[in-house]
Structures are given as structure tokens and as C-alpha cells.
C-alpha positions as CSV (number, residue, x, y, z in Angstrom):
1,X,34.0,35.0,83.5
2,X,35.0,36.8,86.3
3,X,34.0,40.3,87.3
4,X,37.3,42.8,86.7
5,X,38.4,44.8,90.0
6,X,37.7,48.5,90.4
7,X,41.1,49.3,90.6
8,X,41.6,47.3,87.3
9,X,38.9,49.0,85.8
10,X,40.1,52.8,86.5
11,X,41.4,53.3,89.7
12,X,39.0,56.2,90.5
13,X,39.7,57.2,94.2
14,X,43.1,55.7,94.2
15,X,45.2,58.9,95.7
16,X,49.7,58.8,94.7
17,X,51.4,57.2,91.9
18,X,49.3,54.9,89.9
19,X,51.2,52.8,87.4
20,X,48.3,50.3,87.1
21,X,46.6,51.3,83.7
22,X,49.7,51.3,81.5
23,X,48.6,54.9,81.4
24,X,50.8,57.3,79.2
25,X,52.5,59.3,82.2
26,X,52.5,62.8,79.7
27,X,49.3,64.3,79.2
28,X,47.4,65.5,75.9
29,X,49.6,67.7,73.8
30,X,48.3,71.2,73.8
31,X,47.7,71.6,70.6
32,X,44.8,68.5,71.3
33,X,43.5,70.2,74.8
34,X,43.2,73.0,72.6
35,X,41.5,71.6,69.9
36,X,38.9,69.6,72.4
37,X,38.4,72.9,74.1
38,X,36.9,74.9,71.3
39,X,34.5,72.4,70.2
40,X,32.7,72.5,73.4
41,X,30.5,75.3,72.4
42,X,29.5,73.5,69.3
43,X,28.8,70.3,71.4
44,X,25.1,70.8,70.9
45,X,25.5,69.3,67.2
46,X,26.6,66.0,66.3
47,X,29.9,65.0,65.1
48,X,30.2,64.0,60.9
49,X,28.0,60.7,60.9
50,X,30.8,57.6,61.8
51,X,33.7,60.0,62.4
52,X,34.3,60.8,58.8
53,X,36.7,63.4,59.4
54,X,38.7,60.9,61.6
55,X,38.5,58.4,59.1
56,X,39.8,59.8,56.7
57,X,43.3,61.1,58.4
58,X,43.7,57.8,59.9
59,X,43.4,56.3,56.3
60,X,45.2,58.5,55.0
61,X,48.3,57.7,57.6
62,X,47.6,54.0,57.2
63,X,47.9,53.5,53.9
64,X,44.1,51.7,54.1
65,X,40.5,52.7,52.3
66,X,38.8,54.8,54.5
67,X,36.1,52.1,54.1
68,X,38.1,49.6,56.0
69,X,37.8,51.3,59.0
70,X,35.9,51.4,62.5
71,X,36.2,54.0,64.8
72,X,34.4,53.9,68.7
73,X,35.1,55.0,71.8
74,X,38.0,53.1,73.0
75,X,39.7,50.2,71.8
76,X,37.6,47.7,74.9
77,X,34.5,48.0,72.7
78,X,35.8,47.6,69.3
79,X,37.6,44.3,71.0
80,X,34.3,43.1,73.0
81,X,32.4,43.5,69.5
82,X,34.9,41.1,67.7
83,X,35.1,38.7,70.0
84,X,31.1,38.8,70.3
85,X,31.0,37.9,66.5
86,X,33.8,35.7,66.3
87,X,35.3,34.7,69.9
88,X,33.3,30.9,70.1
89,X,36.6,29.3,70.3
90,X,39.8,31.9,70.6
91,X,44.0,30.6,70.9
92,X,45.7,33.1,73.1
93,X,49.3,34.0,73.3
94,X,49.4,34.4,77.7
95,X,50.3,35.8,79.1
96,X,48.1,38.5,77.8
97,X,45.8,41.2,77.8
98,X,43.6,40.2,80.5
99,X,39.9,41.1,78.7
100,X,40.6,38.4,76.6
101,X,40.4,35.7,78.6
102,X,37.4,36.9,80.2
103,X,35.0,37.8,77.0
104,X,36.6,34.7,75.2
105,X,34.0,31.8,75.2
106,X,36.7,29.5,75.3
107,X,40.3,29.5,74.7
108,X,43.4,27.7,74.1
109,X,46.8,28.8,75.2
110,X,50.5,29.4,73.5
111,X,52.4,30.1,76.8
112,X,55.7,32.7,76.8
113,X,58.2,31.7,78.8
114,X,60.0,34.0,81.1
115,X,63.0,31.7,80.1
116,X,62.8,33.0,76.4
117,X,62.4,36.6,77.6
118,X,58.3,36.0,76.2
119,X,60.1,35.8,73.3
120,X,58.1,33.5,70.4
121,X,58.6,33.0,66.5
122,X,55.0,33.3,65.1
123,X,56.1,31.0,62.4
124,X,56.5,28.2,64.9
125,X,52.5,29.2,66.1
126,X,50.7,26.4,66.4
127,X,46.2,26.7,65.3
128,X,43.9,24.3,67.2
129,X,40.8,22.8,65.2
130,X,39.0,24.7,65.4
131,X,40.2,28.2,66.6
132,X,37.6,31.3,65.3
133,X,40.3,33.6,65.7
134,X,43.8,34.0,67.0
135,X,44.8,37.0,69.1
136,X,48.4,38.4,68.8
137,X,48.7,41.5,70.7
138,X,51.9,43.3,69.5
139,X,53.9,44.9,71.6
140,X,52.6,42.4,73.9
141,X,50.6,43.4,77.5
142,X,52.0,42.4,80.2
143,X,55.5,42.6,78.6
144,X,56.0,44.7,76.2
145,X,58.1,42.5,74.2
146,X,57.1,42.4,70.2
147,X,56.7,39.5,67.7
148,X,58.3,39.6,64.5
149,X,55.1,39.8,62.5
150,X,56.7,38.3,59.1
151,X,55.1,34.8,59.2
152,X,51.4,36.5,59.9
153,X,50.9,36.2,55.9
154,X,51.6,32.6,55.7
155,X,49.4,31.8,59.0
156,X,46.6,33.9,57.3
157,X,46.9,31.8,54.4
158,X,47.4,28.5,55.8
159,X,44.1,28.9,58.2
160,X,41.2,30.9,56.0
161,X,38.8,30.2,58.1
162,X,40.0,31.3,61.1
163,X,40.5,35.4,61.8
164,X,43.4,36.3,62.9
165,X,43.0,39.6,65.5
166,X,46.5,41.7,65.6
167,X,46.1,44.2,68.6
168,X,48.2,47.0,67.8
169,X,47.7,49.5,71.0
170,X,51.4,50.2,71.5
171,X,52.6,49.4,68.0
172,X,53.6,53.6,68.1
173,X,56.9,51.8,70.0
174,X,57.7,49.6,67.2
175,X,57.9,50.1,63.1
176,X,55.4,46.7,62.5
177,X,52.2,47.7,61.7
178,X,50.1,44.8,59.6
179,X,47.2,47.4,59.0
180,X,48.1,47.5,55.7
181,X,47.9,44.0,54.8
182,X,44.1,44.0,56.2
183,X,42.6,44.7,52.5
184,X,44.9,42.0,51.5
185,X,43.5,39.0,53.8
186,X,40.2,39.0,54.8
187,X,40.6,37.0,57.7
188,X,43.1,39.7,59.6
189,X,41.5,42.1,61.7
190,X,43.7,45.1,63.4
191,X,42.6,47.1,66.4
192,X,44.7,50.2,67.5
193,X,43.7,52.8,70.0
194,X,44.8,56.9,70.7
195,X,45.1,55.9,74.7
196,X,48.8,54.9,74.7
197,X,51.2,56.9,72.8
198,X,49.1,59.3,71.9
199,X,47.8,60.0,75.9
200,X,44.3,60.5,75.0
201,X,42.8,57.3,77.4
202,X,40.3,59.9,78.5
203,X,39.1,60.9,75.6
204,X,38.0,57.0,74.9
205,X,39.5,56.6,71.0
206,X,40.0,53.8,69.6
207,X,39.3,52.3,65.7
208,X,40.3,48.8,63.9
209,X,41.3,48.5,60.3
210,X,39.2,45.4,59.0
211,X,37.9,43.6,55.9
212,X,35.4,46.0,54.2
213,X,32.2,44.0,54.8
214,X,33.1,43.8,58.6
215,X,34.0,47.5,59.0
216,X,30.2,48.4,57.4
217,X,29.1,45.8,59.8
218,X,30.3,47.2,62.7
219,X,29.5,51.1,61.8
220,X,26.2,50.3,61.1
221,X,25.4,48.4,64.1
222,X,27.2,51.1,66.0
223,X,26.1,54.7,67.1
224,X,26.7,56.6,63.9
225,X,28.0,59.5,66.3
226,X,30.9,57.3,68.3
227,X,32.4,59.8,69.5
228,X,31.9,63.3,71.2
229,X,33.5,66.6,69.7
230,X,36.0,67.4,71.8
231,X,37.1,63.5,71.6
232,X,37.2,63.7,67.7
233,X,38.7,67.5,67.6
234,X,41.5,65.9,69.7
235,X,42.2,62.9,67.8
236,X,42.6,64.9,64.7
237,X,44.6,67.5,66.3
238,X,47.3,64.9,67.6
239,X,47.4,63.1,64.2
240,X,48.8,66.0,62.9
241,X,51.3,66.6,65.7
242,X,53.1,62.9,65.0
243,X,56.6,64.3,65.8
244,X,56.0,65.6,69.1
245,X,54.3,62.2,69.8
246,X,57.7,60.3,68.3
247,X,59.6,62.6,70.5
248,X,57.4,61.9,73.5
249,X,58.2,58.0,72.6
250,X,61.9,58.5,73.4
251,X,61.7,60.1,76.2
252,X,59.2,57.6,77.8
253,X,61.8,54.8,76.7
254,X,64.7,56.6,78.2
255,X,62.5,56.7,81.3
256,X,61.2,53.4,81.4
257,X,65.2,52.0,80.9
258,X,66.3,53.9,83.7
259,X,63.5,52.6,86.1
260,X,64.2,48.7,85.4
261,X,67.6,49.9,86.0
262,X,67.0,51.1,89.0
263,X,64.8,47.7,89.9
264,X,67.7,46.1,88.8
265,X,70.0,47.8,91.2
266,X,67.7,47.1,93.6
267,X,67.8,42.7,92.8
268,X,65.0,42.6,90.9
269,X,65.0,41.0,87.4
270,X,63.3,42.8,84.9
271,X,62.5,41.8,81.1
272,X,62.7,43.5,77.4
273,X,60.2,45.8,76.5
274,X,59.2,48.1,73.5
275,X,57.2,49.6,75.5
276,X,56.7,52.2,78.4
277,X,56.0,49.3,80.8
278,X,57.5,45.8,81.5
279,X,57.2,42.8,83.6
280,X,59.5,42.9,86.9
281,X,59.9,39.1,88.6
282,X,60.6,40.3,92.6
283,X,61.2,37.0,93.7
284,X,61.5,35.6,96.4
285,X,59.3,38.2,97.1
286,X,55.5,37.4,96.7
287,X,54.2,40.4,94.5
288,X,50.8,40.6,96.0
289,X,53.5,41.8,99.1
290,X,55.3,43.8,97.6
291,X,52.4,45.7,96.0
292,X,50.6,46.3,99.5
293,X,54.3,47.4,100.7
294,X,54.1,50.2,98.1
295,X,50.5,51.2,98.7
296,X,51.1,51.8,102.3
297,X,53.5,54.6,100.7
298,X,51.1,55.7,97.8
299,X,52.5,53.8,94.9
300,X,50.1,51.2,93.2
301,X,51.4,48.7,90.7
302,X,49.7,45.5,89.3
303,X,50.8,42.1,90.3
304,X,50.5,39.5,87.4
305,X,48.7,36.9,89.3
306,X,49.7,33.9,87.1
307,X,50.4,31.4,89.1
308,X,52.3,29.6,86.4
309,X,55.2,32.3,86.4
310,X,55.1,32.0,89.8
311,X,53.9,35.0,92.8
312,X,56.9,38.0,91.6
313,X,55.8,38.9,89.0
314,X,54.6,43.1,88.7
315,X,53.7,44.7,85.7
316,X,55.5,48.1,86.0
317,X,54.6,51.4,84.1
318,X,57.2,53.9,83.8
319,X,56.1,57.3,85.9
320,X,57.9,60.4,85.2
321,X,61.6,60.5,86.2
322,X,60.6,62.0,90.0
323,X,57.6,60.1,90.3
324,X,59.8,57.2,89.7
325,X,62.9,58.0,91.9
326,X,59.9,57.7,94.5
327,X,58.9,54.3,93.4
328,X,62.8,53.0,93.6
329,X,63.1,54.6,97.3
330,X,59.6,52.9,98.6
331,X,61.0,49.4,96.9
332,X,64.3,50.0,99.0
333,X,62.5,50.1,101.9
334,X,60.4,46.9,101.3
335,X,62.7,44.7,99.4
């Protein structure tokens, strides 16, 4: 394993536009700031023992027993305990979310194409011997292209003794959730997090929806207070607030479109996304390049650094519309 970079990791200290994080460019809704805000007077008590409260929306919205789910702080940890249980021998879909490939013990590979878009038919998905669990991460990261999920019932079925990990962190973009089909299949495991669509990456929310014996696993290995007041009060508060964040959703599409439009413009090829980011190939540019061109002028992006796509490729997060006239006027005067 290598050790992940600061600026992976955060980008504290990094002054201008940071679209590195696939951080939701809107902030918390009010009515969640709010929320968060009046529990800090009361943060001398503890929050209901394994966020009950939170539990019981989210179960609610999913469509799941309440006893199926896991929440902690952030999605990273609910992923790192997984892959500490089951992650001996993981098949990946790359490229992909890079934490997997470093808290994997080992791992085989599916490869998207940029040929096919990233595009891949899960029915044609192909287990190794031996594979403890397969990791679909849908909308996909770095792409944020989707899979059709309607063969995951026949792969669950075909391979029982190998778990099957669906992340779901940007699944607010699409309408295919698998969350209900965990208590179903008790080799699918779903994790989903509040940082994306929801903007709360700050307030370190995330849960998974999992097989009933694993979710009393995991809570009762965990702290039974995951997460702090004003994180919980916040989570709740958006939950009930699901229009604005549907709303927010178009206009982050409508923003992201127009910025691989203007890349476009520009010469760049860009790829189809659900999401509010997508992959950008700048060659013949080398993207390691282009990304020190930009932070000379404030703007930091993430170059892919596979060297099997070959040295364009940049992950780009949509900004907000001004931020990201900026980002299309320092490209002009690189590219």
C-alpha cells in the first residue's frame, strides 16, 4: 500500500478553486446548519446509542429494517471495516475509487475502456476463484458513468460465497438503488454516504445497508455514539428536505454539462457522467502539466495517473458557474 497524498486526503492549506474532492460545490442547506447549530448546547450528552434516530429515517426512506443498517462517521470507515473482514482477495472494476486498491489485500481487475465510454454490462462480469468480494461502485469514481445494476441478482446468486459490495455514494444522481434487495441476498453489501448530494462531507456521515448479522457486527464493534450531535441533527434535518436536495441535483448537472462543454470548446474530450464530475482526456497534453498550469493560477484538479489510459486524463468537479468560467479561462491559457 501506498501512503495517500495530503492533498488527496483533504487539501487543508490549498488556497483558490479546489475541484479535487468531488466535493459538492453548494453548501449544507440551512435548514441542516440550523439544525446542527442548536444541538451544540446539548453536546455535553451523547447522541441515542447507534444513531437510532438516524436509523430509523434512513429505513424508513430505504425501504430496509432498521436492523439492517450501520451508520459511522463517513463512508471511508464503513468501507475500510468491510474490506478488513472480507477484502483477502477483492475483483475491481478500475478505474476506480482509489481506497480500494490500497486497503484491498489483493485484487484482480475488470478494466473500462475509454473506447466504450467506461461503459460495461455487469451481466458480462466475469468472478475469479476465489474473489471474497466484488466492488461495483455506482455512479462510478473517476467517471461518473453508472452500470445498469439488473444482472446484480443473478451474480449474487451464481457466486454465494463471494459478497458483492455496491458503493452507492452518488447514487442521489441516478434512480438505481440495490439497497433494497440487501435483506434479500445475504452476500450484497451497500454503502452510501450524506457527503455528496447531500453536501454534508464535513459533518463525516456515512451508513451501509447490510445483512442483519453483519450490521449487529459492525454496531457492536463500533462506538455506540458514531456520530456527534450537530452531525446527526444535520443528517436528519436534510432527510427531510429531499426536494431541495433533488433540485440542487439539477442545477449541479446543468453546471457540470456546461463546464465539459466548455472543455470541449476548448479541444479537450470529455466523457458521460451522472454525476457532478467526469473524466477529461487533455491529450496530447500530459495531465500532471496541465494540472501544475492551473495551480500556478489557483485552480487544483486531480490527474488520474493511470498509466494504462495514458498521461490526459483529469478528473474534473464541476465548481459553481463563476468559479468555473475561471477554470475554462486559466485552461485557455495553458492548452
Amino acid at each position: 500500500m501506498h501512503e495517500p497524498s495530503t492533498v488527496e486526503k483533504g487539501g487543508a492549506g490549498v488556497e483558490g478553486i479546489k475541484l479535487l474532492l468531488c466535493e459538492n460545490p453548494l453548501p449544507p442547506l440551512d435548514a441542516a446548519i440550523e439544525a446542527a447549530r442548536a444541538e451544540l448546547p446539548r453536546s455535553n450528552h451523547y447522541t441515542e446509542p447507534y444513531s437510532e434516530p438516524l436509523r430509523e429515517l434512513l429505513g424508513d426512506r430505504l425501504g430496509v429494517p432498521v436492523d439492517t443498517l450501520h451508520v459511522n462517521a463517513g463512508s471511508e470507515l464503513i468501507l475500510r471495516q468491510l474490506f478488513d473482514r472480507f477484502g483477502e482477495q477483492v475483483h475491481l472494476l478500475t478505474p476506480t475509487y482509489p481506497l480500494f486498491p490500497e486497503i484491498a489485500e489483493r485484487y484482480t481487475e475488470t478494466e473500462l475502456r475509454p473506447e466504450a465510454d467506461f461503459r460495461f454490462d455487469l451481466g458480462e462480469l466475469e468472478v475469479p476463484d476465489g474473489t471474497t468480494l466484488v466492488v461495483i461502485v455506482n455512479p462510478n469514481n473517476p467517471n461518473g458513468g453508472s452500470f445498469d445494476t439488473e444482472p446484480l441478482p443473478e451474480l449474487l446468486e451464481a457466486n454465494p460465497e463471494t459478497r458483492f459490495l455496491v458503493d452507492e455514494a452518488f447514487v442521489d444522481f441516478l434512480d438505481g438503488s440495490v439497497a433494497h434487495l440487501v435483506p434479500e441476498y445475504d452476500n450484497l453489501l451497500v454503502t452510501r454516504t450524506l457527503s455528496k448530494a447531500h453536501s454534508l462531507a464535513g459533518f463525516r456521515v456515512g451508513y451501509a445497508v447490510l445483512p442483519e448479522p453483519l450490521a449487529a457486527d459492525l454496531n457492536a464493534s463500533n462506538d455506540a455514539y458514531p456520530l456527534a450531535r450537530p452531525s446527526q441533527a444535520a443528517a436528519v434535518a436534510t432527510l427531510r428536505h429531499e426536494a431541495e436536495i433533488e433540485d440542487r441535483i439539477e442545477r449541479l448537472r446543468s453546471w457540470t454539462e456546461r463546464l465539459a462543454e466548455g472543455l470541449r470548446s476548448l479541444g479537450v474530450e470529455t466523457f458521460p457522467t451522472e454525476t457532478y464530475f467526469f473524466l477529461a482526456d487533455f491529450a496530447p497534453h500530459d495531465a500532471e502539466d496541465v494540472a501544475a498550469g492551473l495551480r500556478a493560477r489557483d485552480v487544483h484538479v486531480k490527474p488520474l495517473d493511470d498509466d494504462r489510459l495514458g498521461p490526459g486524463f483529469v478528473r474534473m468537479t464541476t465548481a459553481r458557474p463563476a468559479d468555473n468560467e475561471r477554470v475554462l479561462d486559466a485552461l485557455e491559457g495553458i492548452l
